[in-house]
Residue frames as qw, qx, qy, qz and C-alpha x, y, z in Angstrom:
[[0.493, -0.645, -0.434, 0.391, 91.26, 51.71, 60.74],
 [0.075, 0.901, 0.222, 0.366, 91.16, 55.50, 61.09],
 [0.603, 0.053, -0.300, 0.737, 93.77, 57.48, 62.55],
 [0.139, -0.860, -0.386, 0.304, 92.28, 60.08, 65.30],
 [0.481, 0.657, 0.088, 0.574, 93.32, 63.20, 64.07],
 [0.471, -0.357, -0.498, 0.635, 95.36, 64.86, 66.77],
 [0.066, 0.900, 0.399, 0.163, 94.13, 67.99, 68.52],
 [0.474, 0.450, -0.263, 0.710, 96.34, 71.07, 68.49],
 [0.579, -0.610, -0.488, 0.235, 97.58, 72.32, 71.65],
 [0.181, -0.979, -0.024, -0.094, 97.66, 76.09, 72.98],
 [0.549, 0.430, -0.382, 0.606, 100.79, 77.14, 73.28],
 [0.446, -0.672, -0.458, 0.374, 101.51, 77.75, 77.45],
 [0.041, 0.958, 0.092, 0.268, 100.82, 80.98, 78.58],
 [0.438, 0.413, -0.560, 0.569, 104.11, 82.59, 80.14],
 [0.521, -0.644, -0.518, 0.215, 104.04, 82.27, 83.89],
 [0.015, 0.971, 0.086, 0.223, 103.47, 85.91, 85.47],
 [0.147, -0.916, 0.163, 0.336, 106.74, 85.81, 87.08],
 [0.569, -0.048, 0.401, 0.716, 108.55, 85.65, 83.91],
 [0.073, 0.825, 0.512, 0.227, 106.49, 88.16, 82.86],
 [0.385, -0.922, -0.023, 0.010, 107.83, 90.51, 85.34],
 [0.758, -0.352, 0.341, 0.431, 111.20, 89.56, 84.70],
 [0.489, 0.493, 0.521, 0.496, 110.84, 90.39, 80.96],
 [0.071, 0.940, 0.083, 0.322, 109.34, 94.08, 81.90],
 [0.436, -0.876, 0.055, 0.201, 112.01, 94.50, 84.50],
 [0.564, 0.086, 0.398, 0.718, 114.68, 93.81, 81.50],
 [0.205, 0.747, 0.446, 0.448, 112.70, 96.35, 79.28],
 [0.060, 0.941, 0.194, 0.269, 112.79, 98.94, 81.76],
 [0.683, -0.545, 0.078, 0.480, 115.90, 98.71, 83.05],
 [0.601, 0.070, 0.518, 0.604, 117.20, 98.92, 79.76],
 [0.161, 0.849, 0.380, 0.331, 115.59, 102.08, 78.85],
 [0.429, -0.878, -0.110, 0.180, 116.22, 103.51, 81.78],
 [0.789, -0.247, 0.393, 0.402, 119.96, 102.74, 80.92],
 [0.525, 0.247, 0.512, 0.633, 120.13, 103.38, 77.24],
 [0.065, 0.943, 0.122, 0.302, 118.51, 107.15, 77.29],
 [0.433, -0.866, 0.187, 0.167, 121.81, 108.02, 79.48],
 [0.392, -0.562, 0.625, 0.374, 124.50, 105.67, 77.95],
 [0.278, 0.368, -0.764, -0.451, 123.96, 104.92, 74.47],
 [0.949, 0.081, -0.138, -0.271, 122.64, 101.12, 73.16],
 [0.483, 0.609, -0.533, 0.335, 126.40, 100.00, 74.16],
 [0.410, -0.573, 0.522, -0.480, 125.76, 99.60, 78.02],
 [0.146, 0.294, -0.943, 0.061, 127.06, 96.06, 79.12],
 [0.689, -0.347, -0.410, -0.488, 124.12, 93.62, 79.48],
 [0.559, -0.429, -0.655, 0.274, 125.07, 92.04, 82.70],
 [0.070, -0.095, -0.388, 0.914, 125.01, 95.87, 84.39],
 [0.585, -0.109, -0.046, -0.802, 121.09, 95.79, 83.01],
 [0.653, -0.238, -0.718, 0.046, 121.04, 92.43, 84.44],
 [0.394, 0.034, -0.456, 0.797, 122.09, 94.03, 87.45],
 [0.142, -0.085, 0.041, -0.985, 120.08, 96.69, 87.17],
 [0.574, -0.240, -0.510, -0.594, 117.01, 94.56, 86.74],
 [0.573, -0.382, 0.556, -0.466, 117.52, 92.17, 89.48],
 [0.967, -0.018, 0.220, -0.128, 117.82, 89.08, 87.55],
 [0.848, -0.177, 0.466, 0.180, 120.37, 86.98, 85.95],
 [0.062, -0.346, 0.693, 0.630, 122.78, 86.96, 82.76],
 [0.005, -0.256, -0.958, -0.129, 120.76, 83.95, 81.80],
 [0.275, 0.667, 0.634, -0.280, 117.02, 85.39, 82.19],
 [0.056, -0.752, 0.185, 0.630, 118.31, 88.31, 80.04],
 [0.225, 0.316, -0.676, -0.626, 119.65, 86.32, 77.30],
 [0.313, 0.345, 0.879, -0.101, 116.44, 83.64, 77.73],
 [0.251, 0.756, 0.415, -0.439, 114.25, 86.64, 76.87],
 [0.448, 0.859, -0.013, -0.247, 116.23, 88.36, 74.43],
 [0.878, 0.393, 0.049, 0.269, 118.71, 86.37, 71.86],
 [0.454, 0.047, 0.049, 0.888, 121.73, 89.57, 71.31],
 [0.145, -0.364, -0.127, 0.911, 121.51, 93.24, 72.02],
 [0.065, -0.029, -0.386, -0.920, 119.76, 94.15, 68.82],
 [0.358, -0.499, -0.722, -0.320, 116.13, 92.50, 69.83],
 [0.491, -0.465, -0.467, 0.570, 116.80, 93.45, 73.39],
 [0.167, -0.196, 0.053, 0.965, 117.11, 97.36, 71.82],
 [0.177, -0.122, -0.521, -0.826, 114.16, 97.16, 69.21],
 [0.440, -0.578, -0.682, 0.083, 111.50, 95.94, 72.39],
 [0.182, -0.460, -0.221, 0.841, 113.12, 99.28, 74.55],
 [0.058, 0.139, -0.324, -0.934, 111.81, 101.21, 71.29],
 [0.266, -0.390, -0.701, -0.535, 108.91, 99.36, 70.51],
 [0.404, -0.301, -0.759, 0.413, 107.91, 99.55, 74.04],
 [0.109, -0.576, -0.391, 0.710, 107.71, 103.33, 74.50],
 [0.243, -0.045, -0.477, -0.844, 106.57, 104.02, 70.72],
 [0.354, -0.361, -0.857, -0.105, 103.34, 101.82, 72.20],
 [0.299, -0.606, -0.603, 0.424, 102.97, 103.56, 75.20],
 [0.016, 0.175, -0.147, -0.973, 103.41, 107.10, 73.39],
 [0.218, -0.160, -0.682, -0.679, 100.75, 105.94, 70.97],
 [0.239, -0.605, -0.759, 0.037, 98.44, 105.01, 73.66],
 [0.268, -0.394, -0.315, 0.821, 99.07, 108.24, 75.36],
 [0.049, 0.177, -0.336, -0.924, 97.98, 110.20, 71.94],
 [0.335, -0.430, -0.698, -0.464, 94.84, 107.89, 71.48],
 [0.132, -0.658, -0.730, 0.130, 93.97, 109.01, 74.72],
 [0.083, -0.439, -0.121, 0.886, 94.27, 112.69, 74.04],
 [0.232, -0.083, -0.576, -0.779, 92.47, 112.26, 70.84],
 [0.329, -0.451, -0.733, -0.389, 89.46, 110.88, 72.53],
 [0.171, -0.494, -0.442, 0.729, 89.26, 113.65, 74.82],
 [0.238, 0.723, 0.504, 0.408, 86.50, 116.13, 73.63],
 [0.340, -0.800, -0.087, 0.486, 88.32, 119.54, 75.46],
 [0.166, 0.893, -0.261, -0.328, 90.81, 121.82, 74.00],
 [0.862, 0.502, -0.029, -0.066, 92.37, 120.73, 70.97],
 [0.380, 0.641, -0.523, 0.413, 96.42, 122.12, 71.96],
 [0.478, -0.593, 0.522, -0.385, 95.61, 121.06, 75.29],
 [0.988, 0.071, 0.129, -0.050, 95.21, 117.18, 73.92],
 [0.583, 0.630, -0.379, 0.345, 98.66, 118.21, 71.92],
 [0.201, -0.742, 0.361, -0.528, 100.04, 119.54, 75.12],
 [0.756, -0.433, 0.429, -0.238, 99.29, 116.30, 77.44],
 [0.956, 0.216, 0.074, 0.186, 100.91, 113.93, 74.52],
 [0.525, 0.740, -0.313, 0.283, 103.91, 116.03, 74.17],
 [0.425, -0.677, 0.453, -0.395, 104.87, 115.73, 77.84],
 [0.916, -0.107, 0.221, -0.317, 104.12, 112.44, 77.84],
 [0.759, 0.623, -0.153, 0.112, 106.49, 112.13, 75.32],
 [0.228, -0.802, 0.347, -0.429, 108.73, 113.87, 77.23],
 [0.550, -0.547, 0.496, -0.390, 108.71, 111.33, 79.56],
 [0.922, 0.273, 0.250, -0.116, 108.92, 108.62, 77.93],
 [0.104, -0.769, 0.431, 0.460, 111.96, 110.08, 76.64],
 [0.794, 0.385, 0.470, 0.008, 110.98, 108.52, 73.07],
 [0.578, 0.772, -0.200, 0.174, 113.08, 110.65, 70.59],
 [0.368, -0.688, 0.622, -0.064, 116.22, 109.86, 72.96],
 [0.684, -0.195, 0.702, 0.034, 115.79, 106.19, 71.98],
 [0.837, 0.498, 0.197, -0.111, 114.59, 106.25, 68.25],
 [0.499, 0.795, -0.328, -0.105, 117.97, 107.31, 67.04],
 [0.437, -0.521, 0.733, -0.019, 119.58, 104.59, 68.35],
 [0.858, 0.249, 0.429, -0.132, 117.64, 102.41, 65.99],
 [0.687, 0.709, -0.141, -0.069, 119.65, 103.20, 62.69],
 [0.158, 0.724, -0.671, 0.025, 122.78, 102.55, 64.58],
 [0.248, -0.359, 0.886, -0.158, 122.21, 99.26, 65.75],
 [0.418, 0.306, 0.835, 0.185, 119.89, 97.19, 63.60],
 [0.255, 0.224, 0.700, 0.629, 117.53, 97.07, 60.85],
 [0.181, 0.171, 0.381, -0.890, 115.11, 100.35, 60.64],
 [0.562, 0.085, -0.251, -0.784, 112.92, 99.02, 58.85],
 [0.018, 0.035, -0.997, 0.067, 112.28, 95.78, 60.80],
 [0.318, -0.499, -0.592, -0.548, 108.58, 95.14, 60.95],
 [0.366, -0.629, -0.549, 0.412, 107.75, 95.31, 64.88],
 [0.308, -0.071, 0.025, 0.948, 109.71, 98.90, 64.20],
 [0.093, -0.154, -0.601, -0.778, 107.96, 100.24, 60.80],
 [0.277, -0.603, -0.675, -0.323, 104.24, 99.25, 62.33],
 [0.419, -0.624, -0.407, 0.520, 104.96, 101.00, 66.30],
 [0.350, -0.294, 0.286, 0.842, 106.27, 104.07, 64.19],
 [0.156, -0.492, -0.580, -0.630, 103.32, 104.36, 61.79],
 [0.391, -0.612, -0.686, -0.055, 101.23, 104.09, 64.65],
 [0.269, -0.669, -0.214, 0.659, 102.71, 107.42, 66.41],
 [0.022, 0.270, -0.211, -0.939, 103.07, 109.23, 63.63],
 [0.234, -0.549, -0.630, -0.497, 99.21, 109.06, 62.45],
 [0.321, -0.758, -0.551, -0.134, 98.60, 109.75, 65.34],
 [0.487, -0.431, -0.105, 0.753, 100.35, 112.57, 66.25],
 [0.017, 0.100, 0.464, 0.880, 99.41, 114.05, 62.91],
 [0.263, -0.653, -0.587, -0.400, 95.69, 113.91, 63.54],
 [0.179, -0.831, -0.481, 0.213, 96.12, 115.34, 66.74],
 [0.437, -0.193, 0.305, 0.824, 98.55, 118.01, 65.31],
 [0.039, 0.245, 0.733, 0.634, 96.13, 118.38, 62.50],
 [0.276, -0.555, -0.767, 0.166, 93.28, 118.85, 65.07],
 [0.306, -0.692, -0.231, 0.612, 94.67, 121.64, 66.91],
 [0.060, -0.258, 0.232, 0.936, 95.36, 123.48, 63.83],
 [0.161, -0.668, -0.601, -0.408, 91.49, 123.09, 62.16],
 [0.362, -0.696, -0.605, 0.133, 91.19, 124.91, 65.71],
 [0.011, 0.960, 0.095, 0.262, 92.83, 127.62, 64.98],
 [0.541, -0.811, 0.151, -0.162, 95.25, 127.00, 67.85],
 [0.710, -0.221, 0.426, 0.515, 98.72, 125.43, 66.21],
 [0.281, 0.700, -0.321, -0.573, 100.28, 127.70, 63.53],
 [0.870, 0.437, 0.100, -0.205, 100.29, 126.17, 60.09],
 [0.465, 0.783, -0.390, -0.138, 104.02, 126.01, 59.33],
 [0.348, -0.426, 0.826, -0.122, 105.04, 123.50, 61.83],
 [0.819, 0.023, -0.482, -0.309, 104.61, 119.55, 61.23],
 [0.948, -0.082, -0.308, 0.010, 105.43, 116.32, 62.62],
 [0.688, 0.278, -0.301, 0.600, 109.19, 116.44, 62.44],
 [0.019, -0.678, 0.327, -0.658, 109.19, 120.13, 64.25],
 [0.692, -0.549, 0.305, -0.357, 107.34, 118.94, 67.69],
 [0.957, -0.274, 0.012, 0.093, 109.31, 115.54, 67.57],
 [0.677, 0.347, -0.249, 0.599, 112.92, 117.15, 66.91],
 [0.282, -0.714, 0.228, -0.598, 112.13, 119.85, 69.88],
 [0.845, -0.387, 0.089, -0.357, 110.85, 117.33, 72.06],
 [0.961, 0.049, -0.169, 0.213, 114.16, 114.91, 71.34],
 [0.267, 0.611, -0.292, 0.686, 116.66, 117.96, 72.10],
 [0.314, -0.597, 0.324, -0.664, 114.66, 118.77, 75.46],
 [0.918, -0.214, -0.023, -0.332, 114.82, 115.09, 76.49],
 [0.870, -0.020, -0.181, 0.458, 118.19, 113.88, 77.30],
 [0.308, -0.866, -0.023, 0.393, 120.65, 115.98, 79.37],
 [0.540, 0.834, -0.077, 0.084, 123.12, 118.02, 78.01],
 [0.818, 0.410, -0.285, 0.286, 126.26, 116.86, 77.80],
 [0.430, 0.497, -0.252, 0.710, 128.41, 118.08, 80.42],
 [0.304, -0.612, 0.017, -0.730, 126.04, 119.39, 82.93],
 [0.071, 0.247, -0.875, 0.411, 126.34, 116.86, 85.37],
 [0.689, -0.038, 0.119, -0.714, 122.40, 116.28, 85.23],
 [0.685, 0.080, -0.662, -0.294, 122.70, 112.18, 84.08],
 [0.533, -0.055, -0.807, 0.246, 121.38, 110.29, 86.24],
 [0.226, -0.176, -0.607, 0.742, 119.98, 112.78, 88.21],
 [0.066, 0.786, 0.594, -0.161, 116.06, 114.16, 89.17],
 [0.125, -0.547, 0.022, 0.827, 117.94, 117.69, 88.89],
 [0.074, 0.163, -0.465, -0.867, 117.54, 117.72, 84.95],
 [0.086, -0.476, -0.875, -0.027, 113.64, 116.11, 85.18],
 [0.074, -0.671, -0.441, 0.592, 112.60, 119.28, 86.74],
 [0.017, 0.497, -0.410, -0.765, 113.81, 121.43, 83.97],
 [0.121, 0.160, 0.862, 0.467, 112.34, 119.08, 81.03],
 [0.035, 0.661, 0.725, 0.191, 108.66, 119.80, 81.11],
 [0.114, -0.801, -0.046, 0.586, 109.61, 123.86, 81.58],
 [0.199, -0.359, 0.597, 0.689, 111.09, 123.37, 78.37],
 [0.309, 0.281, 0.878, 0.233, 108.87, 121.23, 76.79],
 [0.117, 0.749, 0.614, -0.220, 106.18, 123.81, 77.44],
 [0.196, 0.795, 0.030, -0.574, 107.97, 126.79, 76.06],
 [0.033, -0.041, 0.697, 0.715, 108.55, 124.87, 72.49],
 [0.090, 0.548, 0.823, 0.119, 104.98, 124.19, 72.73],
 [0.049, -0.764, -0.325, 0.556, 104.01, 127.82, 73.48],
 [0.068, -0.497, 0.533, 0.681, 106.39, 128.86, 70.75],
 [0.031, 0.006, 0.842, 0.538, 104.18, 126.67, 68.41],
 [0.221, 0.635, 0.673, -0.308, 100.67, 128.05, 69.39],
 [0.207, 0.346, 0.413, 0.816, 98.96, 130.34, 66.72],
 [0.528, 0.824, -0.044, 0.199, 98.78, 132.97, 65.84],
 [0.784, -0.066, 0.018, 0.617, 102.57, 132.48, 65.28],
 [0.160, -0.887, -0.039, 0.432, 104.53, 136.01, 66.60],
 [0.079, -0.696, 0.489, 0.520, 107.36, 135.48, 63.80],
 [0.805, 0.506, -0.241, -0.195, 108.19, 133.78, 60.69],
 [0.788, -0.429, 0.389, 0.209, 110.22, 130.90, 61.15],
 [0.172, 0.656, -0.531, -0.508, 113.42, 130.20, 58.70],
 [0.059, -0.231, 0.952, 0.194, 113.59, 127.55, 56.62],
 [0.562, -0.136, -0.571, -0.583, 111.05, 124.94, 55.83],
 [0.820, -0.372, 0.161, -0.405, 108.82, 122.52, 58.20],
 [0.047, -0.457, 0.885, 0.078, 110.02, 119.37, 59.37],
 [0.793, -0.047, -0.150, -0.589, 108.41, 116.43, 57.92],
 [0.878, -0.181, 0.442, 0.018, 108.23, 112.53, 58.90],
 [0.889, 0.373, 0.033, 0.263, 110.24, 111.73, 55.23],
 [0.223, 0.878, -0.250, 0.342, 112.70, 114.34, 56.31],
 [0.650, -0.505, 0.513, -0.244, 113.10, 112.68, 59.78],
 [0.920, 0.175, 0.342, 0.073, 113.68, 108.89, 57.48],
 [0.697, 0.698, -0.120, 0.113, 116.09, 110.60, 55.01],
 [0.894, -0.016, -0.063, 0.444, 119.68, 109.27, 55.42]]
């Protein structure tokens, strides 16, 4: 007698509101960790979310997964941002221009350097969200200078160490937490970008910044 062979079964799909629960961890916790550090107390982004201790640690095990989702999260939504400036057929610094803001907002170099202090940088979820902006940042980078219209000495590293300086307040100024220093970001943003249109007015010192420079200890 033959034994039916049983049929696998679909894992269930999450119900939508835990779904929502999950992104309102995620963006609490951004919100949170581009002002205070990867240190802020998880029941004050419970708090902050609107749900529970418990839905918090359902979703995310200890602090360090709960950080590397806040990063993967807005390295994703950068990357989409940049595929859609690449598949815009207009001005080549202007495609640069709408991804750097974007960036901007996203305040994405604010969060990467939190990775090396609190887990592994070279986990895989990391390592693949991280390729995936820097290719594509380089092509459109790469783009704007076939066009004539980024100077040739800058790279990667320059527009994403500008863009991490002009994205978190400065110390002291009493701007955390507050729209006041939002206003001021994308005035800034625009005159590193201006500063990096060619034909370049000066010789910069030193050398470019590259992505292995940005990785070296």
């Amino acid at each position: 007698m033959q034994t039916a062979t049983p049929v696998a079964r679909k894992a269930p799909r999450p119900r939508a509101d835990a779904l929502r629960n999950r992104e309102r961890i995620v963006t609490a916790a951004r919100e949170m960790f581009v002002v205070s550090g990867p240190d802020v107390p998880l029941d004050e982004i419970a708090r902050r979310a609107g749900v529970g201790n418990a839905t918090v640690y359902r979703n995310f095990p200890d602090r360090d997964a709960l950080v590397r989702e806040v990063v993967c999260s807005v390295m994703d939504r950068t990357a989409e941002a940049a595929e859609q400036a690449l598949a815009e057929t207009g001005d080549a610094f202007e495609a640069l221009e709408r991804f750097a803001h974007t960036a901007a907002d996203e305040r994405i170099s604010a969060l990467c350097p939190m990775v090396s202090s609190t887990f592994d940088q070279h986990h895989p979820d990391l390592e693949e969200a991280r390729r995936r902006v820097e290719n594509l940042v380089v092509r459109l980078m790469d783009r704007a200078k076939a066009a004539g219209q980024l100077r040739g000495d800058v790279e990667f590293g320059d527009l994403l160490v500008g863009i991490s300086q002009l994205s978190r307040p400065p110390a002291g100024t009493g701007c955390e937490n507050s729209d006041r220093f939002d206003r001021f970001v994308h005035r800034h943003v625009q005159l590193l970008l201006d500063g990096m249109r060619a034909p370049a007015p000066s010789v910069l010192p030193g050398t470019a910044v590259t992505m292995e420079d940005l990785r070296r200890p």
